[in-house]
N, C-alpha and C positions, 0 to 999 in steps of 0.2 A: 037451602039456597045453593050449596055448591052440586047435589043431588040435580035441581034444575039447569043448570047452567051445562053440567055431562051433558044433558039430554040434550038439548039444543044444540049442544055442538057433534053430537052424533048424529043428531037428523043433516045439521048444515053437511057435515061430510059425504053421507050416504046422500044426496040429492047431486053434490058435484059428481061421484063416483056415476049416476044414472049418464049427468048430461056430457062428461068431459070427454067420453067414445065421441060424441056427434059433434061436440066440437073442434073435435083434433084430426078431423076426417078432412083432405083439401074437397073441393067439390071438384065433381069430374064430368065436366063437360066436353059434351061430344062434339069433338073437331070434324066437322064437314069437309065436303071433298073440295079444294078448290076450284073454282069458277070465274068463269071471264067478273062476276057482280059478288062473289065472294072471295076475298084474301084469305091468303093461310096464314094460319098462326106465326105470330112474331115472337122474334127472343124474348121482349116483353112478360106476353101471357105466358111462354114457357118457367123465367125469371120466377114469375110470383107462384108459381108451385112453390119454391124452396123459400117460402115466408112463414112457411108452415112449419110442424115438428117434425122437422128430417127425418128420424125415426121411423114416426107413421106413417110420413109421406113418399117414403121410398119407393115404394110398387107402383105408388101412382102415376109418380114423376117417372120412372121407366117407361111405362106402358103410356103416359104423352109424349115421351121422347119419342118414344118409337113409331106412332102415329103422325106426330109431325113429320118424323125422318122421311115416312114413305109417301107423305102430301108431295113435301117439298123435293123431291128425288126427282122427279118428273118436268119438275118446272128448272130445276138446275142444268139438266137434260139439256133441255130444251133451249133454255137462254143462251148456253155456251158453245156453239156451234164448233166442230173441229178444226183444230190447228191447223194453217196452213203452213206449209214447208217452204223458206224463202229458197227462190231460186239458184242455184249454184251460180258464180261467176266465174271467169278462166283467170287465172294469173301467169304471169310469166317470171321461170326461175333461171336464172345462171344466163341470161342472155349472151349472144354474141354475133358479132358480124363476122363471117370468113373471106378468108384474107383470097378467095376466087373469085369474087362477087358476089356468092349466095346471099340470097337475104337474109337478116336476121333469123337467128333460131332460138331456140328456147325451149326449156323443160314447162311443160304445161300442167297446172294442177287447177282441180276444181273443189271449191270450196266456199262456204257463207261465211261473210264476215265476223259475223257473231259465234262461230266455233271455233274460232282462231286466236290465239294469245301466245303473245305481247300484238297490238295489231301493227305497231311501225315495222317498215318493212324492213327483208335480210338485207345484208351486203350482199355484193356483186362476188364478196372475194371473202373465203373463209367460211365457218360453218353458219349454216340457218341454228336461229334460237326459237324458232315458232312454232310450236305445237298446239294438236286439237286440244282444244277445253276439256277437262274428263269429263266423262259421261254422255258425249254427243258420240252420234255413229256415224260409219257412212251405212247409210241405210240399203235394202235388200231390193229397196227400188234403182237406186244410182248403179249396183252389181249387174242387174240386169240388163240396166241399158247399155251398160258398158259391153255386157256376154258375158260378166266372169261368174266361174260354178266353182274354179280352183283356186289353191294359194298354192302358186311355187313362179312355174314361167308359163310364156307360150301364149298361143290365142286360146284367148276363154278363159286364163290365168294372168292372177296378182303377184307379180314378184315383189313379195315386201325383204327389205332386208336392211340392217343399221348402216349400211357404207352410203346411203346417199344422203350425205351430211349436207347438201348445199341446197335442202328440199325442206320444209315443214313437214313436222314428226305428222304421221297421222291421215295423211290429207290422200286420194288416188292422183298419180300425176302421170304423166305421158313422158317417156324422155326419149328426147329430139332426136338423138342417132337412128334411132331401133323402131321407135313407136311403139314400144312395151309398154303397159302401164305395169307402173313401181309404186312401191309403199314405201317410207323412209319406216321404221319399227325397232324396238327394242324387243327382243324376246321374252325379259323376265317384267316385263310390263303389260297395264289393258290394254286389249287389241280394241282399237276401234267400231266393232262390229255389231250387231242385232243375232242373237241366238239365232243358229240355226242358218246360218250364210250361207254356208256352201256342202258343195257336195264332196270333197274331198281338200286334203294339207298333205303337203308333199314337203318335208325338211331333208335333201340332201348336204351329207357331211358339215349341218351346222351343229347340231347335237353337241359335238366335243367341244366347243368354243365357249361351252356356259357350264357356269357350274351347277350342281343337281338340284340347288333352293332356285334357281331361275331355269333350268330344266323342269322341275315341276310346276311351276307358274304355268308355262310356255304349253305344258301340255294340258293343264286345266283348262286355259283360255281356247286351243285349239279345241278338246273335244265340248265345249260349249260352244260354238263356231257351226258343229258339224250340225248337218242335217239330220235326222234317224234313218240308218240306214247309209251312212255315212262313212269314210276310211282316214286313216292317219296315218301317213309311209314315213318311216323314221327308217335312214342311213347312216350309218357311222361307222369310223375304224370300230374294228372288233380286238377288243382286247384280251381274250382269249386264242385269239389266232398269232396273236405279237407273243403272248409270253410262252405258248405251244412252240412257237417257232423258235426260240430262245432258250429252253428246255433241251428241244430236240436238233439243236442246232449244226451239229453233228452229221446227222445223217438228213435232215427236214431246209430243204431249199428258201422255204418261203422265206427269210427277210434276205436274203441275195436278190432273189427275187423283186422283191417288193422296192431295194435299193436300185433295183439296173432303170423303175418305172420311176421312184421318185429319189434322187440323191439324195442323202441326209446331208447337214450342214455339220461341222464338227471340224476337229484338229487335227490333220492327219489328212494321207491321200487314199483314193482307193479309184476303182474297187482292187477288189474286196474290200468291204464296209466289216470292221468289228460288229455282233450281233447285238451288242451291249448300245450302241454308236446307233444302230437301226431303231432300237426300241426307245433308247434313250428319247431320239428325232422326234418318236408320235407324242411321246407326251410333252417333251418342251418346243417345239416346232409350230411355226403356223398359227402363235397363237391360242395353243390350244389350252384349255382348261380341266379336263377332264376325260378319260377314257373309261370308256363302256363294253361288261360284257353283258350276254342276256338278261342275267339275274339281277343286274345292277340295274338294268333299264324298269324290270317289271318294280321292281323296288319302288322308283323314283316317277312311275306311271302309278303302281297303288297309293304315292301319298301325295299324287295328283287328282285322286278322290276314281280315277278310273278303275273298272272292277277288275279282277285278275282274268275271269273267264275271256274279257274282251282282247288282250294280248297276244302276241301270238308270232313265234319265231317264222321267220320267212325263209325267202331267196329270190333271188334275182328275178325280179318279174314273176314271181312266183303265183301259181296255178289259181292260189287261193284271193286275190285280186280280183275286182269285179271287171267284166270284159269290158266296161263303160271305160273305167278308170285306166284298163289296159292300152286302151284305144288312144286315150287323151294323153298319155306319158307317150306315144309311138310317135303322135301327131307334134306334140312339141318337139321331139325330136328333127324333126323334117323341115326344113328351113322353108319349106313349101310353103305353109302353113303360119305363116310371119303375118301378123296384124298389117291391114293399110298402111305403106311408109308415107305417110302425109307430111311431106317436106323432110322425111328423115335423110338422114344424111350416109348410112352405113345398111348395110343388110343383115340383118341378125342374125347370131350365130346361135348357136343350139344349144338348148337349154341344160344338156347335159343329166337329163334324170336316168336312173338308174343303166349308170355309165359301164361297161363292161372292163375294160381296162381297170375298175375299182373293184372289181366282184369279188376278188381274191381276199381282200384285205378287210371287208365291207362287213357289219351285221344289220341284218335287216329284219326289221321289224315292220307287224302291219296293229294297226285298231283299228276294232268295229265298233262303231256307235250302233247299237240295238235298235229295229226298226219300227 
């Protein structure tokens, strides 16, 4: 008896073991291409693939995933047509009426509603609190119509800079004296921009005002900005040439010098300016945060993700500038060449790039974005 009872239950197992492959197999039906009279497959039919033995139905369930993916790709395509970009509107910042008659003026900025937060508006009096949304740009279309290829001054150039507190951070705006357009910006912050904006960044004597974790921000953002084939003009006191001076103070003119162009502030009369009094001034004067010699700049550019090769000690206008870029520093120069003054009220004055009067005291630095 217990002799037959083995055997039947030997046979009962080995006939599961035959059939329990074809059972545990999902079926794999072939998903047709969709058609105007044929739908594509729903979450549904994908769903009950996994009713099965996960295990064995793994490869299955991939490879309808992946067929579906590539039905349905097409018709997502298709349904979602592209974004449109709402139109900029103009705002008016810092109004005023002048006490000649002119008519109202105002700093003009263009921007969508929906980029902009807190959306109530600034005061008339004290700083703006509004800035872009992160992660909105102004886009590489608005640059062009505007003409700009540069960040610094001038026509064809974006003067962004933190001093115009009475603006929304972020936004291109026009201001009413000059008719320059300006950026309200923070250096150690996201610039607003689309990779690849412009053809050149032009930072005079801001460098020393930040210190080297928002100096490397500053220069990430810019060479992600640059176009390939692109330049990054960094000017700054050189501080090599201050403590040279100060070494050789004795027989080495330069901080008399440098004192007869800019006074130091300090206790005492002069001139003669103590050397100690001259040097002291660069690094607590103005503001400033930090002084830079060469080594310190490539330092604070490599761990700005910039390669070392792309670096590259300069001079004054120096040879190795693109004659594009030589041209467009000349031309900002030239009051000639001042934007439309559309109701501006002042005639611009010069944008002061690579100033000769500072050549002495200056390190210059060029990057090239690789083309």
């Amino acid at each position: 008896m217990l002799f037959d009872k083995l055997v039947l239950g030997a046979l009962v197992a080995c006939t599961f073991c035959l059939i329990y492959p074809v059972m545990s197999v999902p079926v794999r039906t072939e998903v047709p291409a969709p058609t105007a009279s044929n739908a594509p497959p729903t979450k549904t039919a994908v769903r009950e693939l996994w009713q099965t033995d996960e295990q064995n139905a793994e490869d299955a369930i991939s490879g309808r995933l992946a067929s579906v993916s590539r039905h349905l790709q097409p018709q997502r395509e298709s349904a979602q047509p592209a974004p449109q970009l709402e139109p900029l509107h103009v705002h008016g910042y810092k109004c005023r009426t002048l006490p000649d008659g002119h008519p109202e003026s105002c700093n003009v900025c263009y921007f969508s509603p929906a980029d902009i937060t807190p959306s109530s508006p600034c005061e008339e009096s004290g700083d703006c609190n509004q800035r872009r949304v992160e992660g909105t740009n102004v886009t590489r279309v608005e640059l062009a119509e505007n003409g700009v290829r540069y960040l610094q001054c001038g026509d064809g150039w974006l003067n962004a800079d933190m001093v115009f507190t009475g603006l929304p951070a972020g936004f291109i705006c026009e201001d009413w004296r000059t008719g320059r357009l300006i950026l309200r910006q923070e250096a150690g912050r996201r610039w607003p921009f689309e990779d690849g904006s412009f053809d050149a960044v032009y930072s005079e004597h801001m460098f020393e005002h930040v210190l080297p974790a928002d100096g490397s921000a500053f220069l990430r953002e810019m060479y992600r900005l640059l176009r390939p084939g692109g330049v990054i003009r960094i000017t700054t006191p050189d501080l090599e040439k201050y403590l040279s001076g100060y070494v050789n103070r004795k027989t080495d003119p330069f901080l008399q010098q440098h004192a007869a162009r800019f006074p130091p502030t300090g206790i005492g009369k002069g001139p003669p300016y103590s050397a100690a009094r001259v040097v002291n001034n660069i690094f607590r004067n103005y503001d400033h945060r930090w002084i830079y010699d060469y080594d310190e700049f490539v330092a604070v550019a490599e761990h700005a993700g910039i390669p070392r090769d792309a670096v590259h000690h300069s001079t004054r206008l120096g040879p190795e500038l693109p004659q594009s870029f030589r041209d467009a520093i000349t031309a900002a120069e030239a009051m000639s060449t001042a934007r439309a003054q559309r109701n501006a009220r002042e005639n611009p004055t010069r944008c002061w790039l690579e100033q000769e009067v500072r050549e002495p005291e200056s390190l210059y630095v060029t990057v090239f974005k690789p083309g």
